[in-house]
N, C-alpha and C positions, 0 to 999 in steps of 0.2 A: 246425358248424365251431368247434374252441377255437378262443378269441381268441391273439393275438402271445404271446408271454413270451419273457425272458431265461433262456435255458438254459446252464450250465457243463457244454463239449465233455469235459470232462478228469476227465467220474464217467457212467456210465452212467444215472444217476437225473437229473442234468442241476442237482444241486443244486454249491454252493461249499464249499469247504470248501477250509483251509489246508493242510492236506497234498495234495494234490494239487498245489497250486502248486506247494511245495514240492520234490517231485518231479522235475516240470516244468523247475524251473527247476536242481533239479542236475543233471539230463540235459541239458540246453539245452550246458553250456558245456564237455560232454566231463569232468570232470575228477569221479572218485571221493575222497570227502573220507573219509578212516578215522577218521569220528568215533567209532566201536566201541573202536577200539584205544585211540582219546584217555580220554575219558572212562568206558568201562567199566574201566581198570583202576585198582585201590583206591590209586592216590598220593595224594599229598596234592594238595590242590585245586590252589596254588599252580603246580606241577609241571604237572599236567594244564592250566593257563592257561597255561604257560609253551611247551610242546608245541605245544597247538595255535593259539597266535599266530604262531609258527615255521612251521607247516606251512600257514599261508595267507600265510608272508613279510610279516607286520606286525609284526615287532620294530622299537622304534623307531631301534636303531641301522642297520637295512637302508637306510634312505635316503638318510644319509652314506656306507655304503659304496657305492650305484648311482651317485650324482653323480662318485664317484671309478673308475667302471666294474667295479666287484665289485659282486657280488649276494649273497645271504643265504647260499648255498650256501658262502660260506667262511666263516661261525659254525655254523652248521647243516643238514642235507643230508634230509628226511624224503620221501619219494615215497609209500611206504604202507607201512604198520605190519601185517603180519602173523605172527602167532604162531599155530599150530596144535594147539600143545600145550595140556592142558586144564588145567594147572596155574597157578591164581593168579597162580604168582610169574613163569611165565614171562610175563605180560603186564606184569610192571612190569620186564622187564629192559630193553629200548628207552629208556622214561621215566626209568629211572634212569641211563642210560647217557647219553644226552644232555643230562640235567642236570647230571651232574658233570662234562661237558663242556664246557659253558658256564660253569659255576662256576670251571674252570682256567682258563677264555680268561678271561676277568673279573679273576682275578686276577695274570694276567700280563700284563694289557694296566696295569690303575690301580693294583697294589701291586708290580709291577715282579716276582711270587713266582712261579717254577715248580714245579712237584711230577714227580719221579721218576714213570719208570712202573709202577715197584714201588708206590709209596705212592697212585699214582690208581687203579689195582687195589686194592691196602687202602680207600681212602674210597668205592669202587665197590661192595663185598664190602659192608661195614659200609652203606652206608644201604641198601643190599638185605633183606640181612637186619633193619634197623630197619622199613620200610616192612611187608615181608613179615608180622613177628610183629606189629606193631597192629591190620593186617587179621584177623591172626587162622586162618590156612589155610593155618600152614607149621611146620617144624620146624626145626632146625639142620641135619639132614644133609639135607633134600630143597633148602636156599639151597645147602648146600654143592655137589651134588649138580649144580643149575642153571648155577652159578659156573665149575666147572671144562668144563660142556658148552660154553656160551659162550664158555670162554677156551680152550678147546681146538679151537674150531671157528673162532674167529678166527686161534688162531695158526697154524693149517694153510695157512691161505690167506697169511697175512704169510710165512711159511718159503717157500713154493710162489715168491713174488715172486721176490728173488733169485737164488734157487736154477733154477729154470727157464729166468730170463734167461741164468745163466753157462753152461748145460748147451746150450740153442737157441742162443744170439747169438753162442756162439763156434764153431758149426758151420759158420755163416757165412764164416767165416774159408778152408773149406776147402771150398767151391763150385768151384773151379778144377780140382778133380779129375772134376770130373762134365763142364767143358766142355772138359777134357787129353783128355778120355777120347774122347769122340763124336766127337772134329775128327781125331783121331791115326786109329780105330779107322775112323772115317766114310769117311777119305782114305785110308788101305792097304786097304779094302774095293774103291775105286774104281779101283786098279791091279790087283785079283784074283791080290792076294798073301795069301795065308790063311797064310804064314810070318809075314809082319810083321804081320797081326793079331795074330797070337800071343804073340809078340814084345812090342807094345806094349801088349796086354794084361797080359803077366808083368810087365813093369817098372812099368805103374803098379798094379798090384797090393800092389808094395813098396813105394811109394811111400807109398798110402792104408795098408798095415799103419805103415809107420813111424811117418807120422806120427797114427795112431792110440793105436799104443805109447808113444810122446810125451807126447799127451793125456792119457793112462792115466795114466802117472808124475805128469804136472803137476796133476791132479788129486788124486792121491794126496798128493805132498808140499805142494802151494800153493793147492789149494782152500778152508781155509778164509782162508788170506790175501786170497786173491779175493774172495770174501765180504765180507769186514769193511772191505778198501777200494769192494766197490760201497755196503753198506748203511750205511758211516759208522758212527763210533763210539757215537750215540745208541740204534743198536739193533744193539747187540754182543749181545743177549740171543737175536736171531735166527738168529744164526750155528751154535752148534750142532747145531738141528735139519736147518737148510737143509747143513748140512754131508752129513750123514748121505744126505740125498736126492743131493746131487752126487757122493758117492762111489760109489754104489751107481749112478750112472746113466753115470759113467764108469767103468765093467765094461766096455760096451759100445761105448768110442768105437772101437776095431781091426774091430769086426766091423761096425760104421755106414760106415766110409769106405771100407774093403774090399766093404761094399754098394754104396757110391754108385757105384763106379768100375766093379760088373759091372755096376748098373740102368744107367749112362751105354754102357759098351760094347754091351750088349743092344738099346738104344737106338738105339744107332749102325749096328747090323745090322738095321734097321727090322724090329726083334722088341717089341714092347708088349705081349704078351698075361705072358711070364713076371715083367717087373715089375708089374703090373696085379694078376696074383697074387699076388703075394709081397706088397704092400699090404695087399691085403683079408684076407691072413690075418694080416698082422701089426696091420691095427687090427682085426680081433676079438678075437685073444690079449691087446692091451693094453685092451679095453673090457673083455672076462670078467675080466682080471686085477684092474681096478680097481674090479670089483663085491666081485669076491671076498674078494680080501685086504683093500680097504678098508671094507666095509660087512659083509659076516659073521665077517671076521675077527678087524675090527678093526687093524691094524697102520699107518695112519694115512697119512703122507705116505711110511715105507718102502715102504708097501705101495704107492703108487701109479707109487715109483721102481722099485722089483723088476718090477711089471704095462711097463712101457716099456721096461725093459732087457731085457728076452725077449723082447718083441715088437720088437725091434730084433733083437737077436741072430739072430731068427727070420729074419726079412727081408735079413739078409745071406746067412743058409746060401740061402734060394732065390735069390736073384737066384745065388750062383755055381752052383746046379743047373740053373738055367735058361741061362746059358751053357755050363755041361758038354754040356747035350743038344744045344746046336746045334753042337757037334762041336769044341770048345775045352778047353783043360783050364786051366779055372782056379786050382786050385792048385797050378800050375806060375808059381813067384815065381823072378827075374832080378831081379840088381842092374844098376840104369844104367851107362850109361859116362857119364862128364862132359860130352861129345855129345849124347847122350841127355836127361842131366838138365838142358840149357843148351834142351836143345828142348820140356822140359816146363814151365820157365821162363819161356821167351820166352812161352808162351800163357797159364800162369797167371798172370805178372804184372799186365799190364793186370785181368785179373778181380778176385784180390787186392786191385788199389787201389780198383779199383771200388766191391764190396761195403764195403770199408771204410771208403770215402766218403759211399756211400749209408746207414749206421747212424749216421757225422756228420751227414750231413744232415739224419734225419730224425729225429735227437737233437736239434739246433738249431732245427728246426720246432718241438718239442713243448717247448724252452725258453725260445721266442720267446713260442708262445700262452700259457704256464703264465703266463708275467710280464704279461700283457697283460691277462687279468683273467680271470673264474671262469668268464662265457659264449661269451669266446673260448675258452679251453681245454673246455670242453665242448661244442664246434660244433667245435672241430678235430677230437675225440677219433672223433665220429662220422662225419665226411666223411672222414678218413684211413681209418677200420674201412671204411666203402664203398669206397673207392677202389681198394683190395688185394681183395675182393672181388669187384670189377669187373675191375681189370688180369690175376688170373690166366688168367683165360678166352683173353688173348691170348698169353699164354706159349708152347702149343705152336705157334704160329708159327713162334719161333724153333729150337727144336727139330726141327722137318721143313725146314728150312732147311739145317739141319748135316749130319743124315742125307742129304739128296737131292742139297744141290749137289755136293759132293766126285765123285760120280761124272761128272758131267757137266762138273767145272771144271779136274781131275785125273784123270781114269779114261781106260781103254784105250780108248772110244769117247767122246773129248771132243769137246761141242756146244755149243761157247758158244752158240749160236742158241735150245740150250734152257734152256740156263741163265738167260738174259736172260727167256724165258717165264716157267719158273719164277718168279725174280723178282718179274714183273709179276702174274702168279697170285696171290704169298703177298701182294705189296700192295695191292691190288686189295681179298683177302679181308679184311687188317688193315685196308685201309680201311669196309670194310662193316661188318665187326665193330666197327672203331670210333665209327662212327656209331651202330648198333645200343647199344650199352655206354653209349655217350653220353647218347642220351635215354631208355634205362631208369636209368642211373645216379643223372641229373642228378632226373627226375622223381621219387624215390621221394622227395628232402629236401626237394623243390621243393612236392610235390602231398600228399606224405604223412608230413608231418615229425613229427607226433605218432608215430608209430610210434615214436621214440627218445625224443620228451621233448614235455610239456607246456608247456614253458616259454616266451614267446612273444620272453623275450630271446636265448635262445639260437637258437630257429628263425630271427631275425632275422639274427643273424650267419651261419649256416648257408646263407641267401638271399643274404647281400652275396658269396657268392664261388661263384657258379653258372654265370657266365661262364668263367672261369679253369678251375672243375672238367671245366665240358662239354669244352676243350679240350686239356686233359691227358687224358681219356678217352679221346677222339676219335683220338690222335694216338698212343698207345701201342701197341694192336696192329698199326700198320703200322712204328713202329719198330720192334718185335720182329721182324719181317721181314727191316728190314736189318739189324738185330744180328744175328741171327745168321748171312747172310752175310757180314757184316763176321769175324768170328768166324774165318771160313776162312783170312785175310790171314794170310800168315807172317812180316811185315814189322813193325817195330812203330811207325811212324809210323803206318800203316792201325788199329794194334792200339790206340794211342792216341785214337785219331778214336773207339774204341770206349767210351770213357770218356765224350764227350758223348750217345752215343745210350742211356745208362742213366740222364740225369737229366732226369726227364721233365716235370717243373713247368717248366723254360724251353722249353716243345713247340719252336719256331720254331728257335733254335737247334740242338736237337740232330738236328733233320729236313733241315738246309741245311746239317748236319756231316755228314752221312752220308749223305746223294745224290751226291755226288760222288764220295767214297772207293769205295761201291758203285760207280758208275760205271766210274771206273777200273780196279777192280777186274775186273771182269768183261769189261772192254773195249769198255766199248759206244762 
């Protein structure tokens, strides 16, 4: 029998050795260190000291800015450095990018000096190409070459900012046509008048054209003015491209709302399968679009506007083929009477304030956390992205709400007996679901926060508002229940009550605003 010995678990042979610890111990703490990126590429040493003290957050000014609750992440921002291109230089473009980054902050914090973004592009370009030719593995046209990949891959995504937000956020605007539509269309289904479907079909059809045509103009003549008052005048240099994208994406606004209004009417004749369609072919046409035109063809952020505006375009002609077959004729357009238009009014306004309360709100949210400091704003950034995640799941609530009660609350065989069911059904569900939502939601930042960030400040803050999160989860999909029979009320005191059951971070409030009105409502 050998005698005892000390054997090392962490080699097969049982012998020690420092790489193995080593190992060991960068696995232990979860976190992959890109020292390849750091030090294999040919900067100067300095630089590559400078990198990687940053990306362990040992700059010495990081400790001044933690005591004042900023963390490094607003001098420096590094997660991991990969470049997969085989080329030299593209491994010194990161290194030299965030060194002249720090070089401006440097000099605009202790020589009071800023540099244009014209000129930090030139001192970007130039020590690129310095660094490049001492190495020795470059030429002028392949910096140049590198230069404009990089500035063109960034500015696509800078242009996409703005531009996107004007084209999405002001959509928003026009939500009310999609709940004019299912509540009007939902409740003349339930009197089994298939004239006044028709009827308030045609008119909001003009409606959604109009103010499509609208859109259309006002992007034509004021888009880039929109622009240049969202982006501010420090990057007026953005405007032009993002121009181009919003012009090209307002082609489409007439055939988007003239969509929404046959997917809401379709909706409202508990038909789902022709919008359903009309989706999935309209994101295939904008995914092949944006392979296409954007990556073999090259045509850059047009390309990715022209791939969206088809695929829109596309989605409006089916949702009105898929009402023509259900025996409507959608392009049969009526102008309102002033009656008419006072009654698509009264239901869009409450919406209208709504949504545009809810984009203050949650503009104030995100200008609350930004000022609060780098780990609040990135612990909000991620529990917001969850949250919208999580809350759509209860959405159709509200939607099988608008569709179903109208018959039973208005229709020629009305049951309030079942309407009240109803009710307690969709609550019931929203309550389940929201329990359900609750502890997958709350769990994944709770149990599995690395999933989003490494960082143990920001998981921190992410942990301090897990209570609050669980119960705006918990609490949404059975509002979506009463929203949307609150929804049905033609009155607008009831319509106004509807305003609290959309802000859903004070839960308590808007649930003891809207049991009642519900209540009354239905007659219980």
């Amino acid at each position: 029998m050998e005698p005892d010995r000390m054997r090392w678990k962490l080699r097969k042979n049982g012998t020690f050795d420092s790489r193995s610890l080593y190992f060991a111990l960068r696995g232990a703490n979860g976190v992959h260190f890109p020292w390849k990126s750091i030090w294999g590429a040919k900067a100067p040493q300095r630089v590559s000291f400078f990198v990687w003290t940053a990306t362990w957050g040992r700059i010495l000014t990081c400790d001044n800015l933690m005591r004042r609750g900023e963390g490094g992440g607003a001098l420096i921002w590094v997660e991991e450095l990969v470049w997969k291109h085989e080329s030299g230089v593209w491994n010194l473009v990161p290194l030299c990018l965030m060194w002249k980054i720090w070089k401006e902050r440097n000099s605009r914090i202790f020589e009071d000096k800023a540099s244009s973004m014209d000129q930090l592009k030139g001192a970007f370009v130039n020590a690129l190409f310095d660094w490049a030719r001492v190495s020795g593995f470059t030429t002028t046209i392949l910096v140049t070459e590198v230069v404009h990949s990089v500035y063109a891959l960034l500015l696509r995504l800078l242009f996409l900012w703005p531009a996107t937000v004007v084209c999405d956020y002001m959509s928003y605007s026009f939500m009310f046509l999609s709940i004019a539509t299912s509540n009007m269309v939902a409740t003349a289904l339930a009197r089994k008048d298939k004239n006044e479907v028709q009827h308030h079909i045609s008119i909001l059809l003009f409606v959604g054209l109009a103010c499509g045509c609208l859109m259309l103009l006002f992007t034509k003549f004021f888009g880039a003015w929109a622009l240049t008052a969202f982006t501010g005048p420090n990057n007026a240099h953005l405007v032009p491209a993002a121009n181009t994208y919003v012009q090209i994406r307002g082609l489409a606004w007439p055939a988007l709302l003239v969509g929404w209004v046959a997917q809401s009417a379709s909706l409202g004749m508990k038909d789902s399968w022709g919008p359903l369609k009309a989706l999935a072919v309209a994101s295939a046409v904008n995914g092949i679009g944006d392979i296409v035109l954007c990556s073999f063809l090259g045509y850059g952020i047009a390309g990715a506007a022209w791939a969206t505006m088809a695929s829109q375009v596309i989605a409006g002609y089916m949702m009105i083929e898929a009402l023509n077959k259900k025996g409507y004729n959608a392009f049969s357009i009526s102008i309102p009477s002033p009656d008419e238009l006072l009654t698509v009014l009264g239901l869009a306004a409450p919406v209208f304030i709504t949504m545009m309360s809810k984009v203050a709100f949650y503009s104030l949210l995100i200008y609350f956390a930004t000022s609060i400091g780098t780990y609040t704003m990135a612990a909000h950034q991620v529990m917001i992205q969850t949250f919208v995640m999580c809350t759509v799941w209860g959405a159709p609530l509200s939607q099988t709400a608008q569709t179903f009660m109208p018959e039973l609350i208005y229709g020629v065989h009305r049951s309030l007996e079942k309407a009240r069911m109803l009710l307690k059904s969709l609550v019931i569900i929203g309550a389940i679901l929201g329990l359900l939502l609750g502890i997958v939601g709350t769990s994944v930042p709770w149990l599995f926060p690395k999933i989003f960030t490494h960082d143990q400040n920001v998981i921190q803050e992410m942990h301090n508002v897990l209570i609050p999160y669980f119960m705006a989860l918990a609490i949404t999909p059975p509002t979506y229940s009463l929203e949307g029979t609150l929804l049905l009320a033609e009155t607008s005191c009831k319509s106004h009550v509807y305003l609290g059951c959309q802000w859903k971070y004070p839960v308590c409030l808007s649930y003891s605003g809207a049991v009642p009105s519900i209540m009354e409502f239905v007659q219980i």
